[in-house]
C-alpha positions in Angstrom: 118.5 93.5 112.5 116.3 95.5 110.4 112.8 95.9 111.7 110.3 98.0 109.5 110.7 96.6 105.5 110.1 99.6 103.4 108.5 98.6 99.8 111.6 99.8 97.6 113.5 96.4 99.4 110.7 93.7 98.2 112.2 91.5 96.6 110.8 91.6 93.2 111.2 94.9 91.3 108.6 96.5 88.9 110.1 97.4 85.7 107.8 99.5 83.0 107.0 96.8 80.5 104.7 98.4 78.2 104.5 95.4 75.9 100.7 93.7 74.3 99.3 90.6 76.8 96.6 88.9 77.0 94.4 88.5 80.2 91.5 86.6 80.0 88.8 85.9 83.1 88.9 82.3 83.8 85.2 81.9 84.8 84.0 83.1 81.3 87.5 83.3 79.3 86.2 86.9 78.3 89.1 89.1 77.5 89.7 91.9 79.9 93.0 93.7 79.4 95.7 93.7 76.5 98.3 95.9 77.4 101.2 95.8 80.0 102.2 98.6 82.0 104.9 97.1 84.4 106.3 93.2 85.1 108.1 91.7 87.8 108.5 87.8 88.4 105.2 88.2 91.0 102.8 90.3 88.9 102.4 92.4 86.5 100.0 95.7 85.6 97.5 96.1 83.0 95.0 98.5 81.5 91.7 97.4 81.8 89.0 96.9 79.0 86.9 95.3 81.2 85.1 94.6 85.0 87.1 92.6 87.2 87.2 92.2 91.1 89.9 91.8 93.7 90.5 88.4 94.1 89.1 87.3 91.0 91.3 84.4 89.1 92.5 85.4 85.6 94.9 83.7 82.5 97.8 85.8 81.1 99.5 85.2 78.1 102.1 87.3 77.0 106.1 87.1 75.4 108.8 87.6 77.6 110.7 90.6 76.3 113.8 90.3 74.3 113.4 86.2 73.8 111.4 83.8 71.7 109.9 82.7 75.4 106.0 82.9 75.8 104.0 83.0 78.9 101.1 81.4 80.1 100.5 81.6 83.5 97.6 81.9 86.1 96.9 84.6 88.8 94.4 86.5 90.7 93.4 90.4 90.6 95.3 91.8 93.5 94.6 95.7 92.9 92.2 97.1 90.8 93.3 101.1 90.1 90.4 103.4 89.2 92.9 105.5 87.1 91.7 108.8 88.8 95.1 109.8 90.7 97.6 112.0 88.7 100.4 109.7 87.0 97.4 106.9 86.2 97.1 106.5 82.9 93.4 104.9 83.5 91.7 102.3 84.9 94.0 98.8 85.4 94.5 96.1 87.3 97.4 94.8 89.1 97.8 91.1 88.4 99.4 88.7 91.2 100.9 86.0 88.9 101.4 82.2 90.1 104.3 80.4 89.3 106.1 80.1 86.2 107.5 77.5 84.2 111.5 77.5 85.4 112.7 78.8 81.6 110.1 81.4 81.0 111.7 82.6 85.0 115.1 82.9 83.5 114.2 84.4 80.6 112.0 87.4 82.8 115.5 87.0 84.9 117.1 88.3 82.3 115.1 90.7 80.3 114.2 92.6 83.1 116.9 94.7 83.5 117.0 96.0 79.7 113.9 98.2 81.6 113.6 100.8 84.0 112.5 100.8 87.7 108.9 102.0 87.9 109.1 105.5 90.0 106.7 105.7 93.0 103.9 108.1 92.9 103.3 108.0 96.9 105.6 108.3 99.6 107.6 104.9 100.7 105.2 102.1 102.0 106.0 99.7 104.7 106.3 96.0 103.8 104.4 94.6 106.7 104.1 91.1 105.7 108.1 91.1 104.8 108.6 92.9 108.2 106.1 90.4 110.1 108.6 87.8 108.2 111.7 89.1 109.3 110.6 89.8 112.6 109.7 85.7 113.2 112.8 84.7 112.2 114.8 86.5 114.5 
């Protein structure tokens, strides 16, 4: 049984994406970012252009690499990154994403390994919540 989850064995990989979105603030539809920096199926990163806070809800639109597929989907600001740590490449925000429609899934499915991995900047992370998980079930 395994019984610390390290972050590289999550189960949804970041890929560098560096592709034009849109992410708009639900509360005021006021744009706040337009360009991707990395995707998975759970969230994504962006650059911001604009204030937003941790838990605030936001609308994404954006075309799923390599297909005719477009996005729309809802999430919520899960990170905000000042952009003041070597490697950053300025202030962003990384976006927990909801659920997608099942085709626009296969179509992230399959364009996401046309991509690289992103490389870490820290040391390895614990996955607690995966670990807490794991430990429950055993």
């Amino acid at each position: 049984m395994q019984e610390i989850v390290h972050a590289k064995d999550r189960i949804a990989s970041r890929r560098i994406v560096r592709l034009g979105c849109e992410v708009v603030r639900t509360r005021d539809y006021r744009v706040v970012a337009r360009k991707m920096i990395d995707l998975s199926l759970s969230g994504m990163q962006v650059l911001a252009e604009d204030e937003l806070t941790v838990g605030e809800d936001v609308e994404v639109f954006f075309r799923v690499p390599y297909s005719g597929v477009w996005a729309l989907a809802e999430g919520s600001v899960a990170r905000v990154i000042r952009g003041k740590r070597p490697g950053d490449e300025g202030p962003a925000y990384g976006i927990e994403l909801g659920l997608f429609n099942p085709d626009v899934a296969h179509a992230m499915r399959e364009a996401q390994f046309r991509f690289p991995p992103t490389l870490p900047w820290r040391p390895r992370r614990v996955d607690y919540a995966a670990t807490v998980r794991a430990i429950s079930l055993s």
